[in-house]
PDB file with one MODEL, atoms N, CA, C and O in Angstrom:
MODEL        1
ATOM      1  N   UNK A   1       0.831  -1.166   0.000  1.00  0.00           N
ATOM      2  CA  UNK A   1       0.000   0.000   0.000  1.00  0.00           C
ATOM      3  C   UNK A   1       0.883   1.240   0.000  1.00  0.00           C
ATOM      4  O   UNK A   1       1.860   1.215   0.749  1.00  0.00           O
ATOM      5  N   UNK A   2       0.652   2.395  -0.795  1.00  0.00           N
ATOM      6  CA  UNK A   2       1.113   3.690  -0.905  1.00  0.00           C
ATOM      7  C   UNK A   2       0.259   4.556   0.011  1.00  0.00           C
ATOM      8  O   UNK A   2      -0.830   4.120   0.384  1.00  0.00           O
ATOM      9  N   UNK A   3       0.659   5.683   0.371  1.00  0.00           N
ATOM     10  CA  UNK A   3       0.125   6.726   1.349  1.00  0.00           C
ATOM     11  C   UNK A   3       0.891   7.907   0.689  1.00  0.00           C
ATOM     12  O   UNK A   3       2.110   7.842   0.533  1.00  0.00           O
ATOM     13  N   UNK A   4      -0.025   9.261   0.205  1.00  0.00           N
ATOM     14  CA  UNK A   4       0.566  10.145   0.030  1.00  0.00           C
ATOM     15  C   UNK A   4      -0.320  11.448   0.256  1.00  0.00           C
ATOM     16  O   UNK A   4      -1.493  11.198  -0.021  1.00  0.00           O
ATOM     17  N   UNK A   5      -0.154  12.566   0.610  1.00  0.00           N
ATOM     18  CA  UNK A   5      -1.226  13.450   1.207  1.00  0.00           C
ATOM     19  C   UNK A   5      -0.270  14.469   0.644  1.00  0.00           C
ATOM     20  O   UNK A   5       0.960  14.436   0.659  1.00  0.00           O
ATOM     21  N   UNK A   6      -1.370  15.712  -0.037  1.00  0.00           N
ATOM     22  CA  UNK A   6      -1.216  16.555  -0.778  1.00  0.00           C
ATOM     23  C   UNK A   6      -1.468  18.051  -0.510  1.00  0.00           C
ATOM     24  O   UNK A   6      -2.570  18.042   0.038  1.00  0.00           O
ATOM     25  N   UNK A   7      -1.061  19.324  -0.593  1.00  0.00           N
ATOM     26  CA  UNK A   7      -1.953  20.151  -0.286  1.00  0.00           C
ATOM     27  C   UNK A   7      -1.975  21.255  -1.501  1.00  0.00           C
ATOM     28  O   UNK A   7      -1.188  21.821  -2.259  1.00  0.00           O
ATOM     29  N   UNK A   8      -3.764  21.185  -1.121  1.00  0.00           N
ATOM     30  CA  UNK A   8      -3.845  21.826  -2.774  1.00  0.00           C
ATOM     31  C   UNK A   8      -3.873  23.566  -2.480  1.00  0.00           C
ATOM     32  O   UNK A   8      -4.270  24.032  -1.412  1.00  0.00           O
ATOM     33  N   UNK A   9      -3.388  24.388  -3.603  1.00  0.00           N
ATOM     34  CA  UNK A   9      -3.302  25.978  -3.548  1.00  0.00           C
ATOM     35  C   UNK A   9      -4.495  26.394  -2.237  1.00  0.00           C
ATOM     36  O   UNK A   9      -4.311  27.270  -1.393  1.00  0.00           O
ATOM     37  N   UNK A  10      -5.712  25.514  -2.351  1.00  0.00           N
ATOM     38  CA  UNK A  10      -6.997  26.346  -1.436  1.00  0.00           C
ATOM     39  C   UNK A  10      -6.634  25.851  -0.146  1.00  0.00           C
ATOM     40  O   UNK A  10      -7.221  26.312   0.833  1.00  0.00           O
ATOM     41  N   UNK A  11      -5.863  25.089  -0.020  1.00  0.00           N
ATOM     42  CA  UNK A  11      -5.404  24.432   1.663  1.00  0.00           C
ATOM     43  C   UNK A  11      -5.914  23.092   1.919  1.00  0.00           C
ATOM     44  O   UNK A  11      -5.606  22.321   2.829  1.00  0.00           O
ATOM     45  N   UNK A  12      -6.753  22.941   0.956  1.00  0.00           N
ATOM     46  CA  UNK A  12      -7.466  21.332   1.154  1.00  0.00           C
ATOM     47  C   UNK A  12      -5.983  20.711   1.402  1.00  0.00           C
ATOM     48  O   UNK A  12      -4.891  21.192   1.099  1.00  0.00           O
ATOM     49  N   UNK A  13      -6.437  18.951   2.336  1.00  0.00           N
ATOM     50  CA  UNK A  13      -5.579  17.940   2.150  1.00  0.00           C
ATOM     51  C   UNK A  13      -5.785  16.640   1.695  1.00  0.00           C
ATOM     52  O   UNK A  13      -5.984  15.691   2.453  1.00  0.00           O
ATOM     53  N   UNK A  14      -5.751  16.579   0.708  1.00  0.00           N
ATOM     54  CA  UNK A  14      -6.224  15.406   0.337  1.00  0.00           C
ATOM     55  C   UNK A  14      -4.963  14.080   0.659  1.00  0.00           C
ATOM     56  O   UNK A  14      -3.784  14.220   0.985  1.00  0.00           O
ATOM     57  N   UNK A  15      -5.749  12.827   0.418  1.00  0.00           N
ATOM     58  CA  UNK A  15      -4.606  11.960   1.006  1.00  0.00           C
ATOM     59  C   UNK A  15      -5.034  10.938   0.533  1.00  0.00           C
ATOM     60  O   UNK A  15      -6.060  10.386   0.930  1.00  0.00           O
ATOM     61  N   UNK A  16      -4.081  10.408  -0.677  1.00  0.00           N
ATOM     62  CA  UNK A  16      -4.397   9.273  -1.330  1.00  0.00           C
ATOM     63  C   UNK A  16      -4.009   7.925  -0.989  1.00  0.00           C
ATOM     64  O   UNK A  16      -2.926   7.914  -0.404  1.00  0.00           O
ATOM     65  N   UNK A  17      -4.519   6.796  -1.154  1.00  0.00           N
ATOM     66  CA  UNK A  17      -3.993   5.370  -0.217  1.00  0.00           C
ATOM     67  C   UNK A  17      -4.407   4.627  -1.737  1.00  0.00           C
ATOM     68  O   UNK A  17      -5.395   4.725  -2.464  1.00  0.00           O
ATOM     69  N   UNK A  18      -3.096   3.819  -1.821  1.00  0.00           N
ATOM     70  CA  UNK A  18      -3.227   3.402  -3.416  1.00  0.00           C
ATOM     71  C   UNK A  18      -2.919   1.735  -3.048  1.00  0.00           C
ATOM     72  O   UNK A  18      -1.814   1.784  -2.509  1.00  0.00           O
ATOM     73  N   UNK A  19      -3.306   0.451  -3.072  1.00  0.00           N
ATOM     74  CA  UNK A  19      -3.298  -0.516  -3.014  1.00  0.00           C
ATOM     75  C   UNK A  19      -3.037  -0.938  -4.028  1.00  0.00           C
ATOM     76  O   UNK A  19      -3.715  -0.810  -5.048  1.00  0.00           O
ATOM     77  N   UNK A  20      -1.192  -1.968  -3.828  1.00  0.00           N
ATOM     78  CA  UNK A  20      -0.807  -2.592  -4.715  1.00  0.00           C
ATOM     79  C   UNK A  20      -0.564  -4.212  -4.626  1.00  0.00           C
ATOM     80  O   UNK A  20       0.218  -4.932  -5.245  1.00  0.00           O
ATOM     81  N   UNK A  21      -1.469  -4.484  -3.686  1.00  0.00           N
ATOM     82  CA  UNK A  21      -1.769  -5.936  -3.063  1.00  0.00           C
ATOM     83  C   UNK A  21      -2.848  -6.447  -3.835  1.00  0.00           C
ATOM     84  O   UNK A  21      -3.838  -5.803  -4.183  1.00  0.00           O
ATOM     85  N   UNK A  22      -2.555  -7.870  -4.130  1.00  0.00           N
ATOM     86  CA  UNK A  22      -3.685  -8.561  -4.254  1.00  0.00           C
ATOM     87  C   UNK A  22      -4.847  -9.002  -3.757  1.00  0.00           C
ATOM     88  O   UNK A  22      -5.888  -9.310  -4.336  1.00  0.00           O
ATOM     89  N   UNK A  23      -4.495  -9.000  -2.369  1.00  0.00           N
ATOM     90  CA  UNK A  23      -5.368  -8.958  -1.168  1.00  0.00           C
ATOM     91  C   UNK A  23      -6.082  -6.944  -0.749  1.00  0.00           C
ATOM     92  O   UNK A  23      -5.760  -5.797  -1.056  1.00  0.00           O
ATOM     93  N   UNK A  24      -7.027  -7.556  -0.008  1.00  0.00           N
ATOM     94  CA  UNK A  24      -7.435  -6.389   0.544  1.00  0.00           C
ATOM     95  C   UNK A  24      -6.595  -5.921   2.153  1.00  0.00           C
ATOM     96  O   UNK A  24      -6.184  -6.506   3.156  1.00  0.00           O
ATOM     97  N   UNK A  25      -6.663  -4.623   1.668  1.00  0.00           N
ATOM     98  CA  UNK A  25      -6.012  -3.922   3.297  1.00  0.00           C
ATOM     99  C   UNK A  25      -6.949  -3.441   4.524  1.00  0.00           C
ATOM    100  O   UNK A  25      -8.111  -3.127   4.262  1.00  0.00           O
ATOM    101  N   UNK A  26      -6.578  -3.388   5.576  1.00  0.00           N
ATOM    102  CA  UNK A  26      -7.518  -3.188   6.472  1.00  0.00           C
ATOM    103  C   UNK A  26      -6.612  -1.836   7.134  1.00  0.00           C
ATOM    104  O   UNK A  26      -5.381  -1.810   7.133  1.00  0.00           O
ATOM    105  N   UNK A  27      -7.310  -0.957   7.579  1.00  0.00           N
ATOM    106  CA  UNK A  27      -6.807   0.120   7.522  1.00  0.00           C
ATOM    107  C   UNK A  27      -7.944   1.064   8.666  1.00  0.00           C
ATOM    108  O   UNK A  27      -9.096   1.418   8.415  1.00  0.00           O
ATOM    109  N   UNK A  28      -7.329   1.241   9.656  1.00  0.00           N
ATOM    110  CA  UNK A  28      -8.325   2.222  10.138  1.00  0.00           C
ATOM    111  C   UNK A  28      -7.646   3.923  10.008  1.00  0.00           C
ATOM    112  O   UNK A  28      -6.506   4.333   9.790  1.00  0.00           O
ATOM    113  N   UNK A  29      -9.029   4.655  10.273  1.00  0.00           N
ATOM    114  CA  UNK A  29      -8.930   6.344  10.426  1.00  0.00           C
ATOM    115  C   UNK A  29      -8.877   6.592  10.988  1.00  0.00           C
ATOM    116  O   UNK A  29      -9.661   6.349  11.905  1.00  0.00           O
ATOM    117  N   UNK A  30      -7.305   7.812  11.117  1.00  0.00           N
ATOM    118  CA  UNK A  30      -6.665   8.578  11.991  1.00  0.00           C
ATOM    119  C   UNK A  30      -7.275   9.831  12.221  1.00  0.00           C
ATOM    120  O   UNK A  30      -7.141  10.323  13.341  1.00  0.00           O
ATOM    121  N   UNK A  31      -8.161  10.659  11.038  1.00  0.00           N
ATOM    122  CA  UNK A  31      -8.954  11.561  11.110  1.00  0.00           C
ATOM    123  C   UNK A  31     -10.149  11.352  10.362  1.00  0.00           C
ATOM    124  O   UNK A  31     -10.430  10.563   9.460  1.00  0.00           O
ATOM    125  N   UNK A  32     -10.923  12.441  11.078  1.00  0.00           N
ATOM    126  CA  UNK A  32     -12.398  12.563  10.070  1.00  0.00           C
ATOM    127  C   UNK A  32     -11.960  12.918   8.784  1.00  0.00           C
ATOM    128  O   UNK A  32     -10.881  13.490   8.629  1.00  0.00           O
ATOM    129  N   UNK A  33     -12.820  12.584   7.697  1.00  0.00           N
ATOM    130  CA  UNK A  33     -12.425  12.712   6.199  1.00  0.00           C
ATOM    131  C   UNK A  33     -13.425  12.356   5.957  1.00  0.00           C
ATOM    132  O   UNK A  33     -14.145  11.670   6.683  1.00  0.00           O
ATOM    133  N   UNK A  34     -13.817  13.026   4.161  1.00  0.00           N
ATOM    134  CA  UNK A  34     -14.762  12.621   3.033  1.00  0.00           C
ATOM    135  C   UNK A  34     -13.974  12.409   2.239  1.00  0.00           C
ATOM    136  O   UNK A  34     -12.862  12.913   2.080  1.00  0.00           O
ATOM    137  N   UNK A  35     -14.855  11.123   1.304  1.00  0.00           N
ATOM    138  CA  UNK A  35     -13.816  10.493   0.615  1.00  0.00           C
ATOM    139  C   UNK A  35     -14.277  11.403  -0.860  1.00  0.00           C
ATOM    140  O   UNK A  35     -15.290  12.092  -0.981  1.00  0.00           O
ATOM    141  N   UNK A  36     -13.660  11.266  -1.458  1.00  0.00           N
ATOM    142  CA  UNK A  36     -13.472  11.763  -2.279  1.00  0.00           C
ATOM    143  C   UNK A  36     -14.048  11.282  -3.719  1.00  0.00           C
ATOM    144  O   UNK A  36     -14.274  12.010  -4.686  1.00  0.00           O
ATOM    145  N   UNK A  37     -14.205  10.070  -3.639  1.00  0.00           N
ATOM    146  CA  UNK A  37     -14.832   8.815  -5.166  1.00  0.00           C
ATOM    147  C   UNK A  37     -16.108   8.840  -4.600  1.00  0.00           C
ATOM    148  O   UNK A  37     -17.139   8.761  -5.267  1.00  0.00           O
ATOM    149  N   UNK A  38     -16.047   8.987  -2.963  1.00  0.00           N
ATOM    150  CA  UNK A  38     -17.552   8.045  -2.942  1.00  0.00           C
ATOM    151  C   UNK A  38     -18.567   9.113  -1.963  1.00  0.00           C
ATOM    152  O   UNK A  38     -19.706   8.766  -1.652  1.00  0.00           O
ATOM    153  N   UNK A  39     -18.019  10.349  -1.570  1.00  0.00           N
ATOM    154  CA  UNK A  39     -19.042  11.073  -1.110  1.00  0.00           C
ATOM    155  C   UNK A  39     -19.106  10.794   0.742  1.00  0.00           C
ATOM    156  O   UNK A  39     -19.416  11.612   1.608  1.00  0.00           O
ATOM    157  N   UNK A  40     -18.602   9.032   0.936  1.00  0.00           N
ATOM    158  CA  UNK A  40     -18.769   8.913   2.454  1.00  0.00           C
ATOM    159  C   UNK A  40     -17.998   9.557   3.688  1.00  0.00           C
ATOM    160  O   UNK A  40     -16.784   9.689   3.843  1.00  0.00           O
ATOM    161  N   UNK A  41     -18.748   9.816   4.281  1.00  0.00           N
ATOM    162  CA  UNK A  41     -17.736  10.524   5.816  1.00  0.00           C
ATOM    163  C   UNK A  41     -17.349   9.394   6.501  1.00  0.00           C
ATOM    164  O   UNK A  41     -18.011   8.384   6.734  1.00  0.00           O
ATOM    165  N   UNK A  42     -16.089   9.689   6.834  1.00  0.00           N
ATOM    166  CA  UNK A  42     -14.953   8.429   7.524  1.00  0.00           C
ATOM    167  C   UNK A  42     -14.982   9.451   8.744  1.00  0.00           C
ATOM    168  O   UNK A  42     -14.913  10.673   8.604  1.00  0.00           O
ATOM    169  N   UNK A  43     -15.103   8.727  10.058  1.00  0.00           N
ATOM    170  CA  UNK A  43     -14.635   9.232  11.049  1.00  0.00           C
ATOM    171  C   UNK A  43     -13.572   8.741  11.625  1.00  0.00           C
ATOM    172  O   UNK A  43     -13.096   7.645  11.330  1.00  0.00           O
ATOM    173  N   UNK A  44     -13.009   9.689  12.693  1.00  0.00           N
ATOM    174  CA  UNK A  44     -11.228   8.793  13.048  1.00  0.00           C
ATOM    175  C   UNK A  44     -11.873   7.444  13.778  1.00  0.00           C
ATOM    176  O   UNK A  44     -12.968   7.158  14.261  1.00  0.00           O
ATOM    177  N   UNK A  45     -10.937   6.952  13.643  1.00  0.00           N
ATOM    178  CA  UNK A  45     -11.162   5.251  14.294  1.00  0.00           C
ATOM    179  C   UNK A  45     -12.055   4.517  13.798  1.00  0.00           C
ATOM    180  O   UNK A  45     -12.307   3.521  14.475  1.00  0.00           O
ATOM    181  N   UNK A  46     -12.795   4.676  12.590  1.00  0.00           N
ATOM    182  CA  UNK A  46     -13.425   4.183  12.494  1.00  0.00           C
ATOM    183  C   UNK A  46     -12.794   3.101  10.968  1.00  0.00           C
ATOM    184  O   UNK A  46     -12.049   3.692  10.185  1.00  0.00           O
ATOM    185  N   UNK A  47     -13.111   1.720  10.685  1.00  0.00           N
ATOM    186  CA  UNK A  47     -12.535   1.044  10.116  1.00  0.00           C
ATOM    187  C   UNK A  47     -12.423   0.800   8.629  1.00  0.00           C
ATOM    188  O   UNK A  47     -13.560   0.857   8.159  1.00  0.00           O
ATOM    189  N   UNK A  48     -11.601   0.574   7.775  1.00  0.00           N
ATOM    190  CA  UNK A  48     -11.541   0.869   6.787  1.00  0.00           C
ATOM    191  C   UNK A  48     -11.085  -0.375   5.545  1.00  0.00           C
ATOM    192  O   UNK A  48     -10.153  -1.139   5.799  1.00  0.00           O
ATOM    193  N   UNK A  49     -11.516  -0.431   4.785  1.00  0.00           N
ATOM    194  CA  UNK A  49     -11.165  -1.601   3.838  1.00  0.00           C
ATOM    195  C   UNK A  49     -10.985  -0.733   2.327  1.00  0.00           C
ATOM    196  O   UNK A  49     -11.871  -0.114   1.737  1.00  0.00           O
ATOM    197  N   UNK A  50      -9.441  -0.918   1.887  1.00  0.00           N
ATOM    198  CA  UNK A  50      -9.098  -0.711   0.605  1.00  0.00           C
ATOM    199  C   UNK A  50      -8.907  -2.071  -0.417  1.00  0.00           C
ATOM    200  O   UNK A  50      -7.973  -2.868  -0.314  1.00  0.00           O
ATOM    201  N   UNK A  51      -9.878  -2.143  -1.309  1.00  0.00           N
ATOM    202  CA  UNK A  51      -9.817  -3.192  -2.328  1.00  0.00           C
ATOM    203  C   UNK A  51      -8.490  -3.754  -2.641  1.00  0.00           C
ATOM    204  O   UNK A  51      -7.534  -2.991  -2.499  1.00  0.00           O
ATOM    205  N   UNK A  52      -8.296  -4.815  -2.994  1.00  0.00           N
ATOM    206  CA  UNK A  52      -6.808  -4.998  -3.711  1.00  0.00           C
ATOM    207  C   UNK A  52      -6.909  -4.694  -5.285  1.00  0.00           C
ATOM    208  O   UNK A  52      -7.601  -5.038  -6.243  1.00  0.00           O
ATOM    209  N   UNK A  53      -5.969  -3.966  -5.042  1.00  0.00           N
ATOM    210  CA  UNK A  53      -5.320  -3.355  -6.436  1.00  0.00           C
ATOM    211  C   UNK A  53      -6.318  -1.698  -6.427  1.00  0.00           C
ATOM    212  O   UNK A  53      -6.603  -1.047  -7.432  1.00  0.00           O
ATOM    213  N   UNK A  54      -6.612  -1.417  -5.247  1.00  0.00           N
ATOM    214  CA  UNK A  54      -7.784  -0.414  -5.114  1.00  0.00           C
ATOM    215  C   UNK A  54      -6.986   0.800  -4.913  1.00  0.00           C
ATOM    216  O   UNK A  54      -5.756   0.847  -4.941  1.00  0.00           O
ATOM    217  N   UNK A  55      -8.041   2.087  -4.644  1.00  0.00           N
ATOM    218  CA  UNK A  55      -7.454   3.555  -4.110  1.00  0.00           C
ATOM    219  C   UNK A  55      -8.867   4.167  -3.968  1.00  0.00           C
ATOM    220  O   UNK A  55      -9.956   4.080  -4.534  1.00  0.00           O
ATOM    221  N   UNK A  56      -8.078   5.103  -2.501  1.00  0.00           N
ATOM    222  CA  UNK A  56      -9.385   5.782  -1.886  1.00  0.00           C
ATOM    223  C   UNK A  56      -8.025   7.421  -1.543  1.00  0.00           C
ATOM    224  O   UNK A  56      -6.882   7.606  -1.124  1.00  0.00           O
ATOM    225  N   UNK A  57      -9.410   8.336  -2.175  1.00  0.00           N
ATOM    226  CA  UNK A  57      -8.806   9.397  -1.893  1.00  0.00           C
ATOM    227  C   UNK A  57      -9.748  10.218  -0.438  1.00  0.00           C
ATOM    228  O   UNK A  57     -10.963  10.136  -0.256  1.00  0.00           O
ATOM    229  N   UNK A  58      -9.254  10.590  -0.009  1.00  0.00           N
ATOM    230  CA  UNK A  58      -9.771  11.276   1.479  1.00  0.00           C
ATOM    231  C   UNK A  58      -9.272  12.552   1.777  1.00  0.00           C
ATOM    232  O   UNK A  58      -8.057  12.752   1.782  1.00  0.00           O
ATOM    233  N   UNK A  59     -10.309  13.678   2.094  1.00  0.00           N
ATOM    234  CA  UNK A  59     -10.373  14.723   1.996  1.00  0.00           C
ATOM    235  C   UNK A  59     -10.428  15.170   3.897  1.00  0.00           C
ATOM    236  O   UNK A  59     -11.417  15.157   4.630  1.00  0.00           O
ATOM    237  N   UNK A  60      -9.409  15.425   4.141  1.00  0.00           N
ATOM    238  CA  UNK A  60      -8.970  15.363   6.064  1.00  0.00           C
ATOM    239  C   UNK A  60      -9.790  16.204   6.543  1.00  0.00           C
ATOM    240  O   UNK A  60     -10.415  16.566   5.546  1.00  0.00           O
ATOM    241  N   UNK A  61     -10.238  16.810   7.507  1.00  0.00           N
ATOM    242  CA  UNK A  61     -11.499  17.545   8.298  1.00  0.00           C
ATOM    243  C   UNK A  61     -10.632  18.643   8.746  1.00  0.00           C
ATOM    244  O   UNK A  61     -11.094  19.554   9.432  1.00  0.00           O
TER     245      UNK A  61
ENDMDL
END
């Protein structure tokens, strides 16, 4: 799995998690975030599954 967090000119942070496993990752949240593909609110601690061969972009609170 890749991890890379960005900051765009407006201050947003986005933070991309790029899965290069065949398997799925299990992954929990360190902060609140909206994701970014899918519209859902992630809260911290709360648990997380990235597809294999997947990517979830997350937009930090």
């Amino acid at each position: 799995m890749e991890a890379a967090q960005r900051v765009a000119p407006d201050g947003t942070r986005p933070l991309f998690l790029l899965g290069h496993a065949r398997e799925a990752a299990r992954l929990t949240a360190h902060a609140t975030a909206t994701g970014l593909l899918t519209g859902k609110r992630v809260e911290e601690g709360e648990a997380l599954t990235l597809d294999p061969l997947g990517a979830v972009v997350l937009l930090l609170q």
